[in-house]
N, C-alpha and C positions, 0 to 999 in steps of 0.2 A: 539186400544185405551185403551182399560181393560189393556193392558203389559205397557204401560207406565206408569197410575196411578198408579198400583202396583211396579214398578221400583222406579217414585219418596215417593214413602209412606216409601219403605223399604231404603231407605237414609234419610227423615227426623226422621224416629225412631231409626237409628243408626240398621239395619237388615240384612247388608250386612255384606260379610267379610270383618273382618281386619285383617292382617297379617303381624307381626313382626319378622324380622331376629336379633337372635343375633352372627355373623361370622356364623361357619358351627356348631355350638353348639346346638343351640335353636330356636324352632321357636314358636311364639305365636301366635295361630288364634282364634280369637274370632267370635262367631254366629257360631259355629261348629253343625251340628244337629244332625250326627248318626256318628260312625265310622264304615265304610263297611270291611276292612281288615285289620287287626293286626300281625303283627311281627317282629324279630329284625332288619330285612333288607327294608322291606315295608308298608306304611301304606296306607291305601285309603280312604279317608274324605268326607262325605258331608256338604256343606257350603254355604247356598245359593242356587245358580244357579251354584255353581261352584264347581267340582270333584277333588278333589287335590289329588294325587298322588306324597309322597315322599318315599325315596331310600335313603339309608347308612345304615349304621353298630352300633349296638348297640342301636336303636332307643325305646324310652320309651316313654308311655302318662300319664301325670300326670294335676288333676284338671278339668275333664271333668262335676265335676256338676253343675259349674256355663253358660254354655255352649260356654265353650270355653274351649280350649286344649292347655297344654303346650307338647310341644314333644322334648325331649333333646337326643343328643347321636353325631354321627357325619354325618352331612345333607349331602350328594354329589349331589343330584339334585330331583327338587320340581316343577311336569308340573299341571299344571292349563286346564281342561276339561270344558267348559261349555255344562250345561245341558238342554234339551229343557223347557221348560215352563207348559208342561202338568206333570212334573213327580217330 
């Protein structure tokens, strides 16, 4: 019961992620919390409930202190993790 109040709380405060493609250039995710790996080829994201791991070449994070991330460079594939509720 506690995981669905918390579920709908964080959609009326706008808490979850959002995440914007633009082609394989750019991607925008907003409500990003920490960034757990960094480099030109890999990044690994926490967002939510959800571990985002993306992959391509030349990958950049720009604007993380509003707490969301711009990542530009060229995207080849972006898998979505979810994470349990105690972590």
């Amino acid at each position: 019961m506690p995981e669905k109040f918390t579920d709908k709380a964080r959609d009326l405060f706008y808490l979850t992620p959002q995440i914007h493609f633009d082609c394989n250039r750019e991607l925008v995710i907003e409500n990003c919390r920490r960034i757990e790996e960094y480099n030109d080829v890999f990044m690994k994201l926490i967002s939510g409930r959800l571990c985002i791991q993306i992959w391509g070449s030349g990958l950049r994070a720009y604007d993380f202190k509003t707490k969301g991330l711009i990542i530009r460079g060229r995207i080849s594939q972006v898998e979505f993790i979810e994470r349990s509720s105690s972590k």
